[in-house]
Rosetta silent file (secondary structure, phi, psi, omega in degrees, C-alpha in Angstrom):
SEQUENCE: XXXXXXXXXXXXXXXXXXXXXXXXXXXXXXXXXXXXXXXXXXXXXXXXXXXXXXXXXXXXXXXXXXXXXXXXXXXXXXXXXXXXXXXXXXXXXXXXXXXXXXXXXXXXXXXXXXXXXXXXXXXXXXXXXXXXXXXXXXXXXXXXXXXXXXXXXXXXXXXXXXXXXXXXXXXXXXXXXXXXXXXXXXXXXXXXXXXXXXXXXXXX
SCORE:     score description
SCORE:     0.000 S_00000001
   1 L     0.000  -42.065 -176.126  -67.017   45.519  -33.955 S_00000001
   2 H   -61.490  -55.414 -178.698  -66.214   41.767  -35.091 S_00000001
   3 H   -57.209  -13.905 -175.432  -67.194   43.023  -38.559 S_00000001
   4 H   -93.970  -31.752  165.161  -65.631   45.635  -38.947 S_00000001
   5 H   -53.586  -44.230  159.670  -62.226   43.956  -38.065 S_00000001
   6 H   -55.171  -26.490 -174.908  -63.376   41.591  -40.581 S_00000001
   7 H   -83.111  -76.333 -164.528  -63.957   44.392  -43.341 S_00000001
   8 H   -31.082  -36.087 -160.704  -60.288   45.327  -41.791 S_00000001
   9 H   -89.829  -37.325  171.594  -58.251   42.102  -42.102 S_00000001
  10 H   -59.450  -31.200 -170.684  -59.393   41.534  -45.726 S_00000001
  11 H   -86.078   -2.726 -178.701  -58.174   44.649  -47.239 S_00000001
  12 H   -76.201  -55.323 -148.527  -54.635   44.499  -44.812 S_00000001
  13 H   -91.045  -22.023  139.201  -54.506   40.709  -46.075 S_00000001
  14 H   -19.074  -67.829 -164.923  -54.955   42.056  -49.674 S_00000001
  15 H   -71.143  -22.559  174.115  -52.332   44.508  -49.436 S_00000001
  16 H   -65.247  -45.465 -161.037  -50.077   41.683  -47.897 S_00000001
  17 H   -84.296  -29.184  163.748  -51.064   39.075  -50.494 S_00000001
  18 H   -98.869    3.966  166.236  -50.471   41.772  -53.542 S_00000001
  19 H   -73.946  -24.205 -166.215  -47.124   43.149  -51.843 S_00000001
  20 H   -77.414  -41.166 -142.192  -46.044   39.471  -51.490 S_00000001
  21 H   -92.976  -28.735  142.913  -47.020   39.066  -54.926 S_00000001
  22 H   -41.371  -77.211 -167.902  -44.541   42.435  -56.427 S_00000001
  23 H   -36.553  -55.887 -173.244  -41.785   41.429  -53.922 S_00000001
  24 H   -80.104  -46.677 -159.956  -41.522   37.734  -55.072 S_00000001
  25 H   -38.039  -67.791  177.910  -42.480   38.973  -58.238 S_00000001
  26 H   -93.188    5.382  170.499  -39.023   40.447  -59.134 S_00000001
  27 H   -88.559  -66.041 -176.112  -37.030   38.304  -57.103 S_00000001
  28 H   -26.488  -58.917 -170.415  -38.028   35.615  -59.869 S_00000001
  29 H   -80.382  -36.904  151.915  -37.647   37.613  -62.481 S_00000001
  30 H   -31.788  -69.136  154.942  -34.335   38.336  -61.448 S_00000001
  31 H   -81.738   18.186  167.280  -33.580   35.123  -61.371 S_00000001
  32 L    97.811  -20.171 -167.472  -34.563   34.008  -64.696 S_00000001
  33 L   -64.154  162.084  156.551  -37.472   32.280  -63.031 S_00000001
  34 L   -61.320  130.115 -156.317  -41.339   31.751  -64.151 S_00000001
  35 L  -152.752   99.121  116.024  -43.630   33.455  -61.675 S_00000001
  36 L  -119.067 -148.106 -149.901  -46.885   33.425  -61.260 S_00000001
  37 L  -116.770  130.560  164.383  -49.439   34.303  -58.515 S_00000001
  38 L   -73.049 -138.693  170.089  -51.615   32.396  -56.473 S_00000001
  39 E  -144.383 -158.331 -162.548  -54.987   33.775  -55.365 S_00000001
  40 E  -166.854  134.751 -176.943  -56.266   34.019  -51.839 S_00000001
  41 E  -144.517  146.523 -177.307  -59.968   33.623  -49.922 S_00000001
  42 E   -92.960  151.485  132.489  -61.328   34.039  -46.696 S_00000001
  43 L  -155.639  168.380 -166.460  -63.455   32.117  -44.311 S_00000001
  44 L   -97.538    7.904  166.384  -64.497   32.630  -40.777 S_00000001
  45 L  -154.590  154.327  179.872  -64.849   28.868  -39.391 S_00000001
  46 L   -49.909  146.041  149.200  -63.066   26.078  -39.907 S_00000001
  47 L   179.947 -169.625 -170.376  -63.933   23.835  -42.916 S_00000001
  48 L   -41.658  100.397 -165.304  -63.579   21.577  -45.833 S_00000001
  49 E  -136.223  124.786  158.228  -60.636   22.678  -47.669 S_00000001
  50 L    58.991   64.993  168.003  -58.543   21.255  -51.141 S_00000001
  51 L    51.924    5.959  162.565  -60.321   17.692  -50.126 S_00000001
  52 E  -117.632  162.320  167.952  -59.702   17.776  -46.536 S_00000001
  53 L   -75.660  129.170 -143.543  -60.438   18.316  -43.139 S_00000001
  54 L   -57.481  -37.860 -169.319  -59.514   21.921  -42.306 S_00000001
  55 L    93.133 -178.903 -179.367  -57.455   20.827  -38.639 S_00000001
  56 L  -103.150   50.095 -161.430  -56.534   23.433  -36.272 S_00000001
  57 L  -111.620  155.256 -146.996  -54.371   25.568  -39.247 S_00000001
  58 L  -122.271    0.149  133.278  -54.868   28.760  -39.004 S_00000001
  59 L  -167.392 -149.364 -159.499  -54.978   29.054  -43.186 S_00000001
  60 L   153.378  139.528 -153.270  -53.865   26.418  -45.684 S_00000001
  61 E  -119.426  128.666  158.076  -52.733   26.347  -49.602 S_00000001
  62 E   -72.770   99.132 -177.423  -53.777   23.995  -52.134 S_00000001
  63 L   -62.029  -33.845  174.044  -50.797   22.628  -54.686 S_00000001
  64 L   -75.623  -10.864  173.488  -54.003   21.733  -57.043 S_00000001
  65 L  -106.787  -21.000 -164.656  -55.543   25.318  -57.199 S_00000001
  66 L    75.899    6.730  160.271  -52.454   27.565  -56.540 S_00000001
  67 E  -101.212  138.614  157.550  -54.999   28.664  -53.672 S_00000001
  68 E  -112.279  168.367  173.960  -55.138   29.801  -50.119 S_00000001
  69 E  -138.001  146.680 -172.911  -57.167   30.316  -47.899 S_00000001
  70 E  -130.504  139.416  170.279  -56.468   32.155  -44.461 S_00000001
  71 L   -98.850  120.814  178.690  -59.406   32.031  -41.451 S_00000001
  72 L   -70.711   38.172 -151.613  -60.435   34.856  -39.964 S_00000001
  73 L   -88.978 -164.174  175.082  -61.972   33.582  -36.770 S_00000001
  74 L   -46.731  -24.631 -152.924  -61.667   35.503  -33.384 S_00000001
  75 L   -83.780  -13.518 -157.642  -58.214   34.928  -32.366 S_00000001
  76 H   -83.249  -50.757  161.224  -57.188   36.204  -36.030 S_00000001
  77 H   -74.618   49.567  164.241  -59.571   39.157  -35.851 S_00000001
  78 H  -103.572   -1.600  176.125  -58.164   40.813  -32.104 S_00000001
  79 L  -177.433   76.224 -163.038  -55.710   42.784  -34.127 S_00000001
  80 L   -51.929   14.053 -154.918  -56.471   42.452  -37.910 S_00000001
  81 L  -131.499   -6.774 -178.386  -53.055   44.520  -38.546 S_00000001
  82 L   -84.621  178.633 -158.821  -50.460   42.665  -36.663 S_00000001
  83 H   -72.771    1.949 -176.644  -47.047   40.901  -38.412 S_00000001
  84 H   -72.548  -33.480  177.073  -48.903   37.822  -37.251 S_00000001
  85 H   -68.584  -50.954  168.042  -51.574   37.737  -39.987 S_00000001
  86 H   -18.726  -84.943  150.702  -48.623   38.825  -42.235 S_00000001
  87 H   -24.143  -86.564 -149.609  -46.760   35.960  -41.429 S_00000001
  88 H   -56.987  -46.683  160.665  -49.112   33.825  -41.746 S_00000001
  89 H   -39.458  -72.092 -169.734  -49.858   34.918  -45.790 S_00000001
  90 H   -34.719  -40.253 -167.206  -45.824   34.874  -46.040 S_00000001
  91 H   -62.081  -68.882  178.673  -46.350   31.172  -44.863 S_00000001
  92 H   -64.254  -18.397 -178.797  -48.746   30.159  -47.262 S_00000001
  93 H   -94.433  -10.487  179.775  -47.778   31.843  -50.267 S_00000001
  94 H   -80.489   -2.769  163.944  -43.726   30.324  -49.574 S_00000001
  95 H   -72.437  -32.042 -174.204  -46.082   27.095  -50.240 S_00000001
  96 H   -96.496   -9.468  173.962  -46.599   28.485  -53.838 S_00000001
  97 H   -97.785  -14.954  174.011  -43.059   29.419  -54.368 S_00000001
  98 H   -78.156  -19.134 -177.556  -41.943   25.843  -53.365 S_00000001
  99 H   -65.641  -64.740  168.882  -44.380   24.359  -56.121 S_00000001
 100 H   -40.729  -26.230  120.712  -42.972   26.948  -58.381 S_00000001
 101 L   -27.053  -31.205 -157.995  -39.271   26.207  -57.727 S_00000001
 102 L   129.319  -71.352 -170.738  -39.419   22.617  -58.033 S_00000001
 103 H   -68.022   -2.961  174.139  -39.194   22.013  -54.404 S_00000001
 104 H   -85.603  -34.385  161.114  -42.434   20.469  -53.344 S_00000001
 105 H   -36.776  -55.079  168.365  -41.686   17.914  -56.223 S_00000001
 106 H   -61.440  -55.881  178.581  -38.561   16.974  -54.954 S_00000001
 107 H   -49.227  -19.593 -172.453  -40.037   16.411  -51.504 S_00000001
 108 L   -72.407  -27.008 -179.803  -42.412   14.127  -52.482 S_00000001
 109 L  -116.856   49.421 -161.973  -39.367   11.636  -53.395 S_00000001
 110 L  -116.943  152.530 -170.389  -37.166   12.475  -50.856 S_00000001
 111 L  -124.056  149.598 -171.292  -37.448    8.628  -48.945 S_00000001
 112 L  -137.456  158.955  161.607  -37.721    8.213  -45.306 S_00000001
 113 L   -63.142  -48.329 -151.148  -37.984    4.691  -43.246 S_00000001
 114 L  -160.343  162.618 -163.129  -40.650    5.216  -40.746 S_00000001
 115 H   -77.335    3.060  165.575  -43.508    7.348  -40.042 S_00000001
 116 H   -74.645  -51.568  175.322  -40.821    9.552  -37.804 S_00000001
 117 H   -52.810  -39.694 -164.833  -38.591   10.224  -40.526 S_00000001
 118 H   -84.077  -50.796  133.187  -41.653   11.323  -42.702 S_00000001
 119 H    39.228 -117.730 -175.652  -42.010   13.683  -40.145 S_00000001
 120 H   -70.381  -18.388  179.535  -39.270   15.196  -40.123 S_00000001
 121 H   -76.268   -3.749  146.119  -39.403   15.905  -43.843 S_00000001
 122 H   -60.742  -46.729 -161.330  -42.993   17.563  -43.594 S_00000001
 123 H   -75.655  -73.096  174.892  -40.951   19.909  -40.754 S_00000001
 124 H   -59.662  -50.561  166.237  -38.363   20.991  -43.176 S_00000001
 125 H   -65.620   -6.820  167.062  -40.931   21.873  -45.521 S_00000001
 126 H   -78.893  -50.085 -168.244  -43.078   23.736  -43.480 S_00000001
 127 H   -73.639    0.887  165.115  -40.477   25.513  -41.614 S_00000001
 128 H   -76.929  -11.746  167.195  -38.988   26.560  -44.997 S_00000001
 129 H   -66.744  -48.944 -178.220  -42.117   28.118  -45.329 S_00000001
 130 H   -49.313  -76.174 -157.351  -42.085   29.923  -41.641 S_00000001
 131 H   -66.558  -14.518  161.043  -38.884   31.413  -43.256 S_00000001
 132 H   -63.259  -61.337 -176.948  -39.964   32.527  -46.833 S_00000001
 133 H   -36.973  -71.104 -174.080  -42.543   34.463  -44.976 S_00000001
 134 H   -61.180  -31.036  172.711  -40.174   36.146  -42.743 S_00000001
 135 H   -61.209    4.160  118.392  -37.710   36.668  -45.259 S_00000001
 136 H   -15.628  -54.945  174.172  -40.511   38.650  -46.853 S_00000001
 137 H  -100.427  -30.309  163.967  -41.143   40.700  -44.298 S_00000001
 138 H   -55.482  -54.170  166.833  -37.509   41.659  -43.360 S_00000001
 139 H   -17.014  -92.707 -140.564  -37.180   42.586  -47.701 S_00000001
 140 L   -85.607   42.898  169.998  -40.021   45.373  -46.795 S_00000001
 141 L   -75.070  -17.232  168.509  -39.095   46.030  -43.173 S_00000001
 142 L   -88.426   -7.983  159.305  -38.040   49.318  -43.609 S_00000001
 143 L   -56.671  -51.982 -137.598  -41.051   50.266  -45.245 S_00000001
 144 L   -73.844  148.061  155.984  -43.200   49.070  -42.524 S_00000001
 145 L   -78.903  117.485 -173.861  -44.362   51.495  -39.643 S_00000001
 146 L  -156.148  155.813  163.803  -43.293   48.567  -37.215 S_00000001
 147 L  -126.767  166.099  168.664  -41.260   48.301  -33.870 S_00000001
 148 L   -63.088   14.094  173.678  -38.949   45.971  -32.295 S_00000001
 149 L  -111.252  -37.795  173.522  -41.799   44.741  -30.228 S_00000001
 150 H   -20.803  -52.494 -172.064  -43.965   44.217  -33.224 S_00000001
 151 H   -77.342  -26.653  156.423  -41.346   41.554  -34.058 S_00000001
 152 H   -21.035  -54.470 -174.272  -41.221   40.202  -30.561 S_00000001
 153 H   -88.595  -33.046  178.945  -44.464   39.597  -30.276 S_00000001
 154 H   -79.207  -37.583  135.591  -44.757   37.744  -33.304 S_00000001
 155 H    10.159  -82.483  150.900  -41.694   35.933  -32.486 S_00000001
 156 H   -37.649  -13.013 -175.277  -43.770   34.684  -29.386 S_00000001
 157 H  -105.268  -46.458  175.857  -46.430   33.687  -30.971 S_00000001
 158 H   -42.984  -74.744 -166.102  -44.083   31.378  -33.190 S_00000001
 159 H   -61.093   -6.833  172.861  -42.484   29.691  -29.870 S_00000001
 160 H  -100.273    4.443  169.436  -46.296   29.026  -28.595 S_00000001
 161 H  -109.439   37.782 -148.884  -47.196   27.444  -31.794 S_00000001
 162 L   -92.982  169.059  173.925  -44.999   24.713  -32.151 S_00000001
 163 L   -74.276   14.804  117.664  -45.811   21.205  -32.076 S_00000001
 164 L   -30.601  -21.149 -167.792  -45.733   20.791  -28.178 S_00000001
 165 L  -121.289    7.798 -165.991  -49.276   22.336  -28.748 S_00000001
 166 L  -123.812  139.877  148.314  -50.453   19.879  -31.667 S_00000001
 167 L   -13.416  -52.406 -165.847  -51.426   16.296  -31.967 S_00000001
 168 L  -123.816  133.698  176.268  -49.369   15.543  -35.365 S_00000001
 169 L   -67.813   80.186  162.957  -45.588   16.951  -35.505 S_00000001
 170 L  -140.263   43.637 -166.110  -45.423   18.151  -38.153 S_00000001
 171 L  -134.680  -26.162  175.504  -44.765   21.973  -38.014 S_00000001
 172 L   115.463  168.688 -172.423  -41.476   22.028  -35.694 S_00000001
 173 L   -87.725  145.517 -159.576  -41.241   22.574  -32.286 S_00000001
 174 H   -56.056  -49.858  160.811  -42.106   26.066  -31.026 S_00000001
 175 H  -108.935   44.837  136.230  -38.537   27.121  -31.019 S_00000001
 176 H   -40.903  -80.055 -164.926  -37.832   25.350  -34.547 S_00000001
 177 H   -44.614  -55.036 -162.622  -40.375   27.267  -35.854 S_00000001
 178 H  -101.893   22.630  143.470  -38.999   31.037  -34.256 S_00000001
 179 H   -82.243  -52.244 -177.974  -35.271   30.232  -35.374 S_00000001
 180 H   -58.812  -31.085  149.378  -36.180   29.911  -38.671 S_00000001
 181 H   -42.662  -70.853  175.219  -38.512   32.431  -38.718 S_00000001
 182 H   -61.052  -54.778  177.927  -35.836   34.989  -37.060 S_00000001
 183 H   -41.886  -79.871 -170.401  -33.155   33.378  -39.441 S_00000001
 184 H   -63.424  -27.139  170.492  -35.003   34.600  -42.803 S_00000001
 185 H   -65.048  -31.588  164.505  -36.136   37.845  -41.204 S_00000001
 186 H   -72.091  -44.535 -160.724  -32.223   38.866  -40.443 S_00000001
 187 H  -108.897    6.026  164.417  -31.193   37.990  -43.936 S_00000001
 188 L    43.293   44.385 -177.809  -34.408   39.271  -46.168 S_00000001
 189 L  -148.286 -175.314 -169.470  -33.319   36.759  -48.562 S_00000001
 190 L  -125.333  -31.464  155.683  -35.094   33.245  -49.319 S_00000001
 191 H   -12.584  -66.853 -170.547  -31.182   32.213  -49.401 S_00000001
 192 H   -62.408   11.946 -154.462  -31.044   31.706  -45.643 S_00000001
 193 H  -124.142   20.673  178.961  -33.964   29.252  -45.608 S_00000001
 194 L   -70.557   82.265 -164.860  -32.610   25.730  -46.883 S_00000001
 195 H   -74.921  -28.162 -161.755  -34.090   23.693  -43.965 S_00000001
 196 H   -76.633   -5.141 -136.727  -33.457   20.602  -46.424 S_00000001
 197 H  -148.227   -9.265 -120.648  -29.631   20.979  -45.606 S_00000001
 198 L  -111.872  169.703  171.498  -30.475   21.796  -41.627 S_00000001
 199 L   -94.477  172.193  179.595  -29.197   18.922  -39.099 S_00000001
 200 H   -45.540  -63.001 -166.792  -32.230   16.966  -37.311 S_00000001
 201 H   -65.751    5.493  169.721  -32.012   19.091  -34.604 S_00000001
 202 H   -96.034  -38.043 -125.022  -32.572   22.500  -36.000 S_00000001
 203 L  -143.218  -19.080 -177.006  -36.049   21.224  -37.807 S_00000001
 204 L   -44.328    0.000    0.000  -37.232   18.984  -34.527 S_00000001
């Protein structure tokens, strides 16, 4: 059964990872921008990823390959099909649209005081990530066979994965994480998701 979920989640996180890649695809060229596409790999236990130790992430994008990678381990295969897996792609590939933009550049010389402050500026870029994703999935929401618990649930899974459950802050607090999330999912637009502009307390 575990394999066959496995068989299952790669071609759903295919069709996510080349839907992601049409969707952003013409929002770029819309906007005059350069676009292209990362790539994407599986593996089913943590490990040695882009010159680090993988961590408790549950996949994780390289700025030196334009690669992700998303892990497939039990909790990910109990329902290879739900927005959580989705999500999670959305997450990592709004890592490849911030290189592409510009905006991971700028963060790197954005100046902080103290290792708090450093922080928070790790927070606002991740949770602008949380929110590229969802704005992603609100774009095709009407496509989607999906219900209003579908979003619920992922929703929930957002306020249990906040940094209350992690060692190093640096992802936002669980409900950080499912405003911003719920913010770009109402407005399907990568507009809503300027975290860099957010007071402290929205990104905590």
């Amino acid at each position: 059964m575990e394999s066959q979920n496995l068989t299952q989640a790669k071609a759903y996180s295919r069709k996510v990872f080349d839907c992601l890649g049409r969707t952003w695809g013409a929002h770029f060229k819309a906007a005059g921008i350069r676009f292209t596409r990362p790539t994407i790999g599986f593996i089913t236990k943590p490990k040695r990823f882009c010159g680090s130790k993988w961590g408790d992430a549950g996949a994780a994008y390289c700025h030196e390959s334009d690669h992700f990678v998303v892990l497939l381990d039990k909790n990910a295969l109990e329902d290879p099909s739900d927005l959580y897996l989705m999500h999670l792609i959305g997450h990592e590939y709004g890592h490849h649209l911030q290189d592409l933009t510009g905006i991971t550049k700028a963060w790197q010389y954005i100046p902080y005081r103290h290792r708090k402050e450093e922080l928070e500026q790790w927070r606002r870029l991740e949770l602008q990530a949380d929110c590229l994703g969802a704005a992603f999935i609100g774009s095709i929401w009407d496509s989607l066979d999906r219900s209003a618990a579908d979003w619920d649930y992922l929703l929930d899974i957002m306020r249990e994965s906040g940094d209350e459950n992690s060692k190093v802050k640096d992802h936002g607090k669980g409900r950080s994480r499912a405003y911003w999330v719920s913010r770009g999912f109402r407005a399907a637009d990568p507009g809503a998701c300027n975290t860099f502009t957010a007071p402290s307390s929205r990104v905590a």
